[in-house]
N, C-alpha and C positions, 0 to 999 in steps of 0.2 A: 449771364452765364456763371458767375461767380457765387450766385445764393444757390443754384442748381448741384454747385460741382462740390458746398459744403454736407448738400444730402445725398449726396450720390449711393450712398451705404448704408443709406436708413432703407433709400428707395428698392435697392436692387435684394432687402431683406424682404421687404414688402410683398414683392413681385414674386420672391423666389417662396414664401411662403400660401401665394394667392394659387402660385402652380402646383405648389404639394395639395394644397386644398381643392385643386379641379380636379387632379388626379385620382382622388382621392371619394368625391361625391360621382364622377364619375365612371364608365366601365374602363376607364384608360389604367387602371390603377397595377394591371398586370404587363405593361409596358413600362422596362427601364429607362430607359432614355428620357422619360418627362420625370421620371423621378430622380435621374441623380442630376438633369437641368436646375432643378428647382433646390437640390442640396448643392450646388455649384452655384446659383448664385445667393444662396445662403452665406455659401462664407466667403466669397468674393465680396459682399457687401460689410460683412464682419470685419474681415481685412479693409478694406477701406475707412469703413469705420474709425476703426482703430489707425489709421496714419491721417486722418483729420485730427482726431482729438489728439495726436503726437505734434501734427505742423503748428498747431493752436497753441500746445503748451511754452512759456519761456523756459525751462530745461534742456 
């Protein structure tokens, strides 16, 4: 659980990027709701991100 939870914020970029791009090849692309999902966990994964690489630092 612990190698899981140091990419939790690479992962949920990943995901939230794979959903902008369904939307997107898709006809879904005139419904909000998958598009701000997907920019929600954009930077929910960003913020994560970033308090990994802060608990990691000695600072």
């Amino acid at each position: 659980m612990k190698f899981f939870k140091h990419y939790i914020g690479i992962i949920l970029i990943i995901i939230g990027a794979i959903v902008l791009i369904s939307t997107r090849l898709s006809t879904l692309a005139t419904h909000n709701w998958l598009l701000l999902t997907g920019l929600f966990l954009i930077v929910a994964g960003i913020v994560f991100h970033i308090r990994s690489i802060k608990h990691e630092s000695n600072y």
